[in-house]
C-alpha positions as CSV (number, residue, x, y, z in Angstrom):
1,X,0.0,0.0,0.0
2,X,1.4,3.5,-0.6
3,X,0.5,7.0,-1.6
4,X,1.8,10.3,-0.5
5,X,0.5,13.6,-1.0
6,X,2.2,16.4,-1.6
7,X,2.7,19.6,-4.3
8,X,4.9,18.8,-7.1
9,X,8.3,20.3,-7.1
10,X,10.4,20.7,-10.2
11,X,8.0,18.4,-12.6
12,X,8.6,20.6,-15.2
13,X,5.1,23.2,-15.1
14,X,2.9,20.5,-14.1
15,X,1.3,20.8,-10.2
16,X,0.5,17.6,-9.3
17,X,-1.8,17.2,-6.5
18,X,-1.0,13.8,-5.7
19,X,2.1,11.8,-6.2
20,X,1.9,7.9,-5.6
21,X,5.2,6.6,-4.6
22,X,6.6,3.4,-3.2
23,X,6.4,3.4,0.9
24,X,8.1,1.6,3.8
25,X,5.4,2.7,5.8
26,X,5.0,-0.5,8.1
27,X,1.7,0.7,9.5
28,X,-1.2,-1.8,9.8
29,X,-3.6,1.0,8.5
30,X,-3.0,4.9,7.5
31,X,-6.2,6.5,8.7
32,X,-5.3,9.4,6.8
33,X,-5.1,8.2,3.6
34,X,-8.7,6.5,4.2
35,X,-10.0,9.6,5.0
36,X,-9.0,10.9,2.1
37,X,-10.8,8.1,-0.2
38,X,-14.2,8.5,2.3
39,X,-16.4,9.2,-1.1
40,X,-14.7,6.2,-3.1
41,X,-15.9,4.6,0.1
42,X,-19.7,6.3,-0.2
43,X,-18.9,5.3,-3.9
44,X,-18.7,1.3,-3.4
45,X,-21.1,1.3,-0.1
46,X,-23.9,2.9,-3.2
47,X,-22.5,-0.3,-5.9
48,X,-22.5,-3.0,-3.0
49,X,-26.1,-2.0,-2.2
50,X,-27.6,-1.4,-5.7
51,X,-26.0,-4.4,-7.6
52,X,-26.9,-7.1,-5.0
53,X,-30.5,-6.8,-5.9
54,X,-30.6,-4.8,-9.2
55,X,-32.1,-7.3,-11.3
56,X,-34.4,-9.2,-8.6
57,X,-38.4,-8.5,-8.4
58,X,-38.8,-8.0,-4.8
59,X,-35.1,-6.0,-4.3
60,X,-34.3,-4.7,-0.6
61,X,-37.1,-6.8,0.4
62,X,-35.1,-9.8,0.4
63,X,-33.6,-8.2,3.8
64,X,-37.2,-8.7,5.3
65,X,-37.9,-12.1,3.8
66,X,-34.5,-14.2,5.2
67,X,-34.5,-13.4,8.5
68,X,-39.1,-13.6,8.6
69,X,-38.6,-17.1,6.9
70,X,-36.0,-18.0,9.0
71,X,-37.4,-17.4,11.9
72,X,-40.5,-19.2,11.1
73,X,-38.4,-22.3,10.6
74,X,-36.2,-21.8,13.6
75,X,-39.8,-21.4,15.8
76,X,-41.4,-24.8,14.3
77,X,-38.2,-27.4,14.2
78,X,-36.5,-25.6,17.3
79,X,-39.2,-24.5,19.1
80,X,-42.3,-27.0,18.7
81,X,-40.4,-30.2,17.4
82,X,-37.4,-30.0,19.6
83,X,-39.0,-27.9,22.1
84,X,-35.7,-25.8,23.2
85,X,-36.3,-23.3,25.5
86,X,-35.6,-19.8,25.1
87,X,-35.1,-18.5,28.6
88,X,-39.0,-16.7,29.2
89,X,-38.0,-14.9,26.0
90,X,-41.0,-14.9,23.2
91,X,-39.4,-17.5,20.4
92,X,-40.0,-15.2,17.5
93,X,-38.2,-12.5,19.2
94,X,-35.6,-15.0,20.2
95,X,-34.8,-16.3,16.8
96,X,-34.9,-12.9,14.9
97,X,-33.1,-11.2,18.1
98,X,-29.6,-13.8,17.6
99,X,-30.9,-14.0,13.4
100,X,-30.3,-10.2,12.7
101,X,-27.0,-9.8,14.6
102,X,-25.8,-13.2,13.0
103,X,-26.9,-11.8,9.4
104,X,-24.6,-8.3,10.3
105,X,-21.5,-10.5,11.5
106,X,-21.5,-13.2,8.3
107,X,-22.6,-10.8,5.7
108,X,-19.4,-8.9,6.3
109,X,-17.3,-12.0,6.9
110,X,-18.8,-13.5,3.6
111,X,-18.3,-10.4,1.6
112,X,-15.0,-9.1,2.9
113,X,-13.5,-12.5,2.6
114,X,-13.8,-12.4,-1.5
115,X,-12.4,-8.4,-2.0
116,X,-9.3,-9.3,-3.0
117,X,-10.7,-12.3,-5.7
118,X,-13.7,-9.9,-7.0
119,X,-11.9,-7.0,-7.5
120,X,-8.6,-8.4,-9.0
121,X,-9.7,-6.6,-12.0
122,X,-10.3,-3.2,-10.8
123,X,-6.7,-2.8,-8.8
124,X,-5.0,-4.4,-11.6
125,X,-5.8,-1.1,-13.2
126,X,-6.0,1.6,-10.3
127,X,-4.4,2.7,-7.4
128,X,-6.3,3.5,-3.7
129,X,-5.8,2.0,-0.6
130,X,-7.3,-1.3,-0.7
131,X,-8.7,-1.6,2.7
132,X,-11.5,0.8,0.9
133,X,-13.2,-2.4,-0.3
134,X,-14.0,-3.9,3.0
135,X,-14.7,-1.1,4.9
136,X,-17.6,-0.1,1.9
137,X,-18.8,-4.1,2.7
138,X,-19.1,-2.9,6.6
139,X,-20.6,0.0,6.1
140,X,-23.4,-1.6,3.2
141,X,-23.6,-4.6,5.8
142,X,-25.1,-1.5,8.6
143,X,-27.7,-0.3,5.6
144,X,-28.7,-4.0,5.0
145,X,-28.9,-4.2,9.5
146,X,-31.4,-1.4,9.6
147,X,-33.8,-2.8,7.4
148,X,-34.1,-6.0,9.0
149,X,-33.6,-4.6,12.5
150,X,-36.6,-2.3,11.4
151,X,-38.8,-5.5,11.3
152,X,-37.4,-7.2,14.7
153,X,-38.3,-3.6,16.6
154,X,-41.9,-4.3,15.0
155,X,-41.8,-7.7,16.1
156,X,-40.8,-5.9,19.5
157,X,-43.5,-3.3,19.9
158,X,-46.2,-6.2,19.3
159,X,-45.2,-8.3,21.8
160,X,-45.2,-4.9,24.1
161,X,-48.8,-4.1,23.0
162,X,-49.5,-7.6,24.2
163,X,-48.4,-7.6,27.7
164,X,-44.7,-8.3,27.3
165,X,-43.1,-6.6,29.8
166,X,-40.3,-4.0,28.6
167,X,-36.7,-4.7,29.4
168,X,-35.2,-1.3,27.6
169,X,-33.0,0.5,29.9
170,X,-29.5,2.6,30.3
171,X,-28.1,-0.1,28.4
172,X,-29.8,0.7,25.3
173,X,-26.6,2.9,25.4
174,X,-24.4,-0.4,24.6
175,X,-26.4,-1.3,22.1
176,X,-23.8,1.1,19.1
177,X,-20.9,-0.7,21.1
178,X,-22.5,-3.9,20.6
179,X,-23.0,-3.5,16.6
180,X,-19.1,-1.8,16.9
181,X,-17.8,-5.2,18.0
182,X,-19.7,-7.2,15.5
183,X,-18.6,-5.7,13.0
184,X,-15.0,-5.3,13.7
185,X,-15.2,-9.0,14.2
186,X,-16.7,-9.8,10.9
187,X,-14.3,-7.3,9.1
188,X,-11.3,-8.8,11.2
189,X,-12.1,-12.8,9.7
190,X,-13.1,-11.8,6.7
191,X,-9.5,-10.0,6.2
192,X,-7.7,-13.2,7.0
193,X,-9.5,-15.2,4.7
194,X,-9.0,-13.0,2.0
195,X,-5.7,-13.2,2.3
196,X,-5.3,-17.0,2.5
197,X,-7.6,-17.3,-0.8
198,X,-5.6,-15.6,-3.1
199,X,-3.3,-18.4,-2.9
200,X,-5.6,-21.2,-1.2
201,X,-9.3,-21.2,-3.3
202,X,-10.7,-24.2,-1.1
203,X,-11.3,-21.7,2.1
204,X,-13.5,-19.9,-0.8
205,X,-15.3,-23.1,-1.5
206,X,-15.8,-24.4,2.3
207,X,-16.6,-20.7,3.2
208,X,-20.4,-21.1,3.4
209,X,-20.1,-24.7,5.7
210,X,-17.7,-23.0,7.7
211,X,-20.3,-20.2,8.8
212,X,-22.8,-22.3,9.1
213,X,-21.4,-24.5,11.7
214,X,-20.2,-21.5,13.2
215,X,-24.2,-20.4,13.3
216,X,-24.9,-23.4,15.3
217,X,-22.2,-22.9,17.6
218,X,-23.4,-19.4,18.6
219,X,-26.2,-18.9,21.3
220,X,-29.1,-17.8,18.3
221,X,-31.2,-21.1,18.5
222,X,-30.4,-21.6,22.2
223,X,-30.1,-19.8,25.1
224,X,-26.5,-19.9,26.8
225,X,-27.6,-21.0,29.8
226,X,-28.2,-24.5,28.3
227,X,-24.8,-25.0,27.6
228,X,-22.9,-27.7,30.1
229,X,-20.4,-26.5,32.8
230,X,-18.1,-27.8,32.3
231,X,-17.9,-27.0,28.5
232,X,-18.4,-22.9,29.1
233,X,-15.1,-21.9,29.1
234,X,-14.3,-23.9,25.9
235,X,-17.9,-22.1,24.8
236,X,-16.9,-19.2,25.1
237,X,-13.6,-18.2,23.0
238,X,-16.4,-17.8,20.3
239,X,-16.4,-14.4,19.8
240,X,-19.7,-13.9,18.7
241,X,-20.7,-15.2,22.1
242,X,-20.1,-11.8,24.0
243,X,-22.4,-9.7,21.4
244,X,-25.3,-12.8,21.3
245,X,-25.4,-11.9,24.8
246,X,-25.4,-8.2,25.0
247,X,-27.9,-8.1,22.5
248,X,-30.4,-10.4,24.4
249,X,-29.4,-8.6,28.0
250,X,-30.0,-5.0,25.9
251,X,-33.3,-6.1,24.2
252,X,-34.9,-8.5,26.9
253,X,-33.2,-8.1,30.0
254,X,-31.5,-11.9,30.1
255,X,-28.9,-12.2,32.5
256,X,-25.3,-11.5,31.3
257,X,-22.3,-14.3,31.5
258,X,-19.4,-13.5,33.4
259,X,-17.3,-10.5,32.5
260,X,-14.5,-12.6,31.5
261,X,-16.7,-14.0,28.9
262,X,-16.3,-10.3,27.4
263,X,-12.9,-10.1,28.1
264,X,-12.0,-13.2,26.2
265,X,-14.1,-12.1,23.4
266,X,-12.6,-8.7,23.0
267,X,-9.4,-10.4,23.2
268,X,-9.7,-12.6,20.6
269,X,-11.0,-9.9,18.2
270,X,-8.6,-7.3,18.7
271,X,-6.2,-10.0,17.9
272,X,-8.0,-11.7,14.7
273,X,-8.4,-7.4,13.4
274,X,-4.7,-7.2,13.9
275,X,-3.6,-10.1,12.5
276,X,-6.4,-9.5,9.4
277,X,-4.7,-5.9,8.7
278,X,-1.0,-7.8,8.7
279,X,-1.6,-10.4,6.2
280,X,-4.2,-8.3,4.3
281,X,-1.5,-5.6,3.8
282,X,1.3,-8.3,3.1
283,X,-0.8,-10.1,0.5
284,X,-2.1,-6.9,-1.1
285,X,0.8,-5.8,-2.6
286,X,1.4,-9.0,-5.0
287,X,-1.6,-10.9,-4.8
288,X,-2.1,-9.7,-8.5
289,X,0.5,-11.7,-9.6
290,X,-1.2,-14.9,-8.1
291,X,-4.9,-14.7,-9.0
């Protein structure tokens, strides 16, 4: 990655604006250089939004159907076949509750993971900082949140109007911090994969199983609280585990796990984003020459 700006000197009558020069610059990310591409940014959030559903018949509303159908499914095999309980929590709000912050979390992982692949063809040709990609998936990935997260607070107000008792307090305040660590985790993985698939194309192919076992490994069809013991502290290096469970204290007052559950899980993720910015950066530079 490199660029520097500066005026020209001595290029003949020319006054160069920006000059792009090679850079030893060992920085994991130059925030300043980002800033400076925020509308390329605006510009691929506005293509990652339109072109997912340009050419279907019910567009955005996709975003409604997946999680609705979903959760219809989830409530009949978990809820009335296997009869899992939810913790006092009303199942549909359960299962669209962990659905919508799952959908956030893999939708960047999944997109993010494939930058580097896609758009082999576009930074063959131009120069800006790369990272711009995945951080237009993140944002895109908030726009495609809202919309379902629009039908779960309907979903919510119903079951008020019905005699649910509300659970909303000063944590509502978390909830931005909760959505923050979500996405950082998403954007982390899905940095580290991109790198590796460059080179290794299976972890493309096994992607989609991968997150999927990972679903079922996450507290969205199942409370925490039914998880063993003595299996708990295994449980919880999941990462996702930590924002499950904020969400579901936030939204329905459900008792929190230990704090070093969130300590663990902050751990881990400021880790994986560090170690997602390294290789990302490292393959970057050549992975041109291997795609």
């Amino acid at each position: 990655m490199s660029g520097v700006s500066g005026k020209g000197e001595g290029l003949s009558n020319d006054h160069w604006t920006t000059i792009i020069t090679p850079t030893r610059d060992r920085r994991l990310v130059d925030i300043g250089e980002l800033l400076a591409y925020r509308d390329l940014i605006a510009l691929f959030v506005k293509r990652d939004f339109i072109a997912q559903y340009k050419q279907t018949i019910l567009g955005p509303v996709w975003f409604l159907v997946q999680p609705l159908m979903t959760t219809i499914m989830f409530l009949v095999v978990f809820g009335k076949i296997a009869k899992i309980p939810t913790d006092g929590i009303p199942q549909p709000l359960f299962y669209m509750g962990g659905l919508i912050v799952w959908n956030y979390f893999s939708g960047i992982l999944t997109q993010t993971s494939s930058v580097l692949t896609s758009n082999a063809h576009l930074f063959s040709k131009v120069y800006f900082p790369r990272l711009v990609v995945p951080i237009a998936q993140v944002v895109a990935g908030l726009g495609r949140f809202a919309i379902q997260f629009a039908l779960f607070a309907s979903l919510y107000i119903f079951y008020l109007s019905i005699g649910m008792k509300s659970s909303l307090d000063w944590t509502i305040l978390l909830f931005p911090l909760t959505l923050l660590y979500v996405a950082v985790l998403g954007f982390a993985v899905g940095l580290i994969i991109s790198a590796f698939t460059t080179r290794y194309r299976d972890l493309q192919v096994g992607l989609s199983f991968l997150v999927q076992l990972w679903m079922y490994g996450s507290p969205i069809v199942y409370p925490f609280s039914l998880v063993p013991e003595k299996w708990r502290t295994l449980y919880t290096l999941n990462p996702v585990v930590p924002a499950m469970e904020s969400f579901k204290h936030i939204f329905f007052g459900a008792g929190l796990p230990p704090l070093s559950v969130f300590g663990t899980g902050i751990a881990i993720t400021l880790l994986l984003l560090v170690a997602g910015l390294f290789f990302f950066n490292k393959v970057e530079r050549t992975f041109i020459d291997t795609v």
